[in-house]
C-alpha beads as a LAMMPS data file, in Angstrom:
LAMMPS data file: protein, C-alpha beads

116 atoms
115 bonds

1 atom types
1 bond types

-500.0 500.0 xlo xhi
-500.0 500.0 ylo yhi
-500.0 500.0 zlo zhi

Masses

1 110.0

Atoms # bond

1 1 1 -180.374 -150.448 -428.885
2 1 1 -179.168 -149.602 -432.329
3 1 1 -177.765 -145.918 -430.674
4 1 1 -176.327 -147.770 -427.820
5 1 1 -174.431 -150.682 -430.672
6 1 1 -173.156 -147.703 -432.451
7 1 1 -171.794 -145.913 -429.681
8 1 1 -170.212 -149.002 -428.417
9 1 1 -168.408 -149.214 -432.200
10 1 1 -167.453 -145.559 -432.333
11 1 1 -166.082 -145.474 -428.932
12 1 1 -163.933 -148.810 -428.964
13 1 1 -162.359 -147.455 -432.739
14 1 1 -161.158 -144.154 -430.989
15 1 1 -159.849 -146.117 -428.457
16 1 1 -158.028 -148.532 -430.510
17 1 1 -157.104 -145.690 -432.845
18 1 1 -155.899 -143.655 -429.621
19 1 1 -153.456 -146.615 -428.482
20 1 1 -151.638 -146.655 -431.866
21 1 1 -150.287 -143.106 -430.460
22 1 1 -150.144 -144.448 -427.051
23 1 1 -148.676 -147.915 -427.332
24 1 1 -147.113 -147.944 -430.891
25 1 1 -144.681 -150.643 -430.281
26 1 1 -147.669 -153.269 -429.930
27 1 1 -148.753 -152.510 -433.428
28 1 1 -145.283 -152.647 -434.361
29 1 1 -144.716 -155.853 -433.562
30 1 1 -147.624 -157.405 -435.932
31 1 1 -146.596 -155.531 -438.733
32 1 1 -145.903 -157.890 -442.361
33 1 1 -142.807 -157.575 -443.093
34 1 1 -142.981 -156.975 -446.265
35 1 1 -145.116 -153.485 -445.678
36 1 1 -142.428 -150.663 -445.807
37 1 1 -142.619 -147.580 -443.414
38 1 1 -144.016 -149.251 -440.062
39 1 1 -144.597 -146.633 -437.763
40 1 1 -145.935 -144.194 -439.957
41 1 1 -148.724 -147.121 -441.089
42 1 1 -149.536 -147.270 -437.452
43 1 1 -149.908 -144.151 -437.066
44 1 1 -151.734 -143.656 -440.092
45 1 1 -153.885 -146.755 -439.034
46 1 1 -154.590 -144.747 -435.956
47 1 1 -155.671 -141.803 -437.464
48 1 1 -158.234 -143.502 -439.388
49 1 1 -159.557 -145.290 -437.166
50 1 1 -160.034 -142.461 -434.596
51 1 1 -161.971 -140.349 -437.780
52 1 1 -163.710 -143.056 -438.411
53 1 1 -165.074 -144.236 -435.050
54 1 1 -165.518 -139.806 -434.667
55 1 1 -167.399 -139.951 -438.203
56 1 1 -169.855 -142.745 -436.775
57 1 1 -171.228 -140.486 -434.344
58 1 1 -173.154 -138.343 -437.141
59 1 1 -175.581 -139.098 -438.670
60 1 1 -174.832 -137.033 -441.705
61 1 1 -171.184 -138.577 -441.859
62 1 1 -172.382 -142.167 -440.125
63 1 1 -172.240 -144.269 -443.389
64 1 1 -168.746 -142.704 -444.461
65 1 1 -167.227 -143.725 -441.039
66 1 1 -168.884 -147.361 -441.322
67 1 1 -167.299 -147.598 -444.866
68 1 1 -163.960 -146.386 -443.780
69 1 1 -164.149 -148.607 -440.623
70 1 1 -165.085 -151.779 -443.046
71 1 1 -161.620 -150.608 -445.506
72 1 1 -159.381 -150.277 -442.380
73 1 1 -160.892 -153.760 -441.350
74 1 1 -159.532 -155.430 -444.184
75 1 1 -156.455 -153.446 -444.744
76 1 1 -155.586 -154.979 -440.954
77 1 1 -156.465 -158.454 -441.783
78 1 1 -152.854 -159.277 -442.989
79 1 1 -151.270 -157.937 -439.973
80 1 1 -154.030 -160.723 -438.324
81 1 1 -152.535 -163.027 -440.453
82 1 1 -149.218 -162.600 -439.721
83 1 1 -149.603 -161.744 -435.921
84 1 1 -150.712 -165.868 -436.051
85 1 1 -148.398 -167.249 -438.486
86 1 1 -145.112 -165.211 -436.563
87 1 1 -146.601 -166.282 -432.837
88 1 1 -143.934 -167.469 -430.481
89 1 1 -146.226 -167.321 -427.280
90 1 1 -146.845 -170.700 -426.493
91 1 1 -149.802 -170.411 -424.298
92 1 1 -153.086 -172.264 -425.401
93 1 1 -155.514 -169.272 -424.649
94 1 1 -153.671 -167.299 -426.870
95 1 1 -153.192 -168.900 -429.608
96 1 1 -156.564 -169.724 -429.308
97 1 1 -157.126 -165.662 -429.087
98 1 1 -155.432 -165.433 -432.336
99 1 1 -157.768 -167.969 -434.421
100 1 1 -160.727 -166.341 -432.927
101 1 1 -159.655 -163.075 -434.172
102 1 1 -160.103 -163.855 -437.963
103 1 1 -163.628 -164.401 -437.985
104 1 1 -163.835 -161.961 -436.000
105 1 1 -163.217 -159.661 -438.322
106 1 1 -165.986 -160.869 -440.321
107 1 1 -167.883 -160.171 -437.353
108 1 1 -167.033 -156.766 -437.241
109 1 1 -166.992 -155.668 -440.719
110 1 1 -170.941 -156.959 -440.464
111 1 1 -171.637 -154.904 -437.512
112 1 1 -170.128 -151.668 -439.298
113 1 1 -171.874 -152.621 -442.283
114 1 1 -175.319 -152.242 -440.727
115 1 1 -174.707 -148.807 -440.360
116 1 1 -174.009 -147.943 -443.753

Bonds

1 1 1 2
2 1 2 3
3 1 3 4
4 1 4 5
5 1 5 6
6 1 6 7
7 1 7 8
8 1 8 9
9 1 9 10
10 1 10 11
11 1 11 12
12 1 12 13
13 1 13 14
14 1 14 15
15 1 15 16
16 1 16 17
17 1 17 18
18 1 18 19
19 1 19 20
20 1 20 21
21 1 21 22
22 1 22 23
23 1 23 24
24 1 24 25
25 1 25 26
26 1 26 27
27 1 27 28
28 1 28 29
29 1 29 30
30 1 30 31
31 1 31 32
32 1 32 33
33 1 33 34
34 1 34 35
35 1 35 36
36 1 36 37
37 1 37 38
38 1 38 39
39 1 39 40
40 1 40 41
41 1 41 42
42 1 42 43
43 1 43 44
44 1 44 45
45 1 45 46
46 1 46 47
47 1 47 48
48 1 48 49
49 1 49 50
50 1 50 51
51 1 51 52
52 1 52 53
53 1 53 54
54 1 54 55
55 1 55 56
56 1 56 57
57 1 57 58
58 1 58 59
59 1 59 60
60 1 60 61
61 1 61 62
62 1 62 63
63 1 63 64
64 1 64 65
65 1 65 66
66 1 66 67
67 1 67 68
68 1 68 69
69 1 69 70
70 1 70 71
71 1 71 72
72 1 72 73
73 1 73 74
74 1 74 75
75 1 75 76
76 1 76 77
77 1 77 78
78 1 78 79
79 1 79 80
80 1 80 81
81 1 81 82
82 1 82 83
83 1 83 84
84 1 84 85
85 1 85 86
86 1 86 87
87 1 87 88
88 1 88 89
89 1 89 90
90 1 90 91
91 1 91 92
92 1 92 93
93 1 93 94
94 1 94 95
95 1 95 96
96 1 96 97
97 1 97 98
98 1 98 99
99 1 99 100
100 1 100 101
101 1 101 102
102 1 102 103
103 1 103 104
104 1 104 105
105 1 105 106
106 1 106 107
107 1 107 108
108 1 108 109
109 1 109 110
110 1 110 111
111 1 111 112
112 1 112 113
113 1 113 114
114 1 114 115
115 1 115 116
């Protein structure tokens, strides 16, 4: 179970580290203000997150990806943050979607944790 957990992680950070290159303009749009240099965070956010998720599949390198997975973790949170406070979709479910998504990250910066 713990094999199958960890795949689950690495996979779904390539992924999401994959679509930065794919669908940059959705990161984009959650960016703080106040960051400078946009798309080359996303990008850079990307990056990270696909050599993490990779670095998770090692054993010899699993505790350095599940570190750097737990720093990009919070170094997203204020885009989280901001994605709710700058939300102009009006639909209950997401809105919703968006308050769930903070704890979440509590969530997952436990489940990377466990494989440190």
């Amino acid at each position: 179970m713990e094999n199958t957990s960890l795949y689950i992680m690495s996979a779904m950070y390539i992924l999401a580290g994959i679509m930065h290159f794919v669908k940059p303009k959705a990161y984009l749009r959650i960016m703080p203000r106040y960051l400078p240099y946009h798309l080359p965070l996303v990008y850079l956010s990307g990056v990270f997150e696909i050599v993490f998720g990779t670095l998770l599949l090692f054993p010899s390198t699993q505790e350095i990806g599940a570190w750097g997975i737990i720093a990009v973790l919070i170094g997203v949170f204020p885009a989280n943050i901001h994605m709710l406070q700058t939300n102009k979709v009006k639909k209950t479910w997401y809105i919703i979607a968006l308050w769930v998504r903070l704890p979440l990250q509590g969530f997952l910066i436990y489940w990377a944790w466990l494989f440190t």
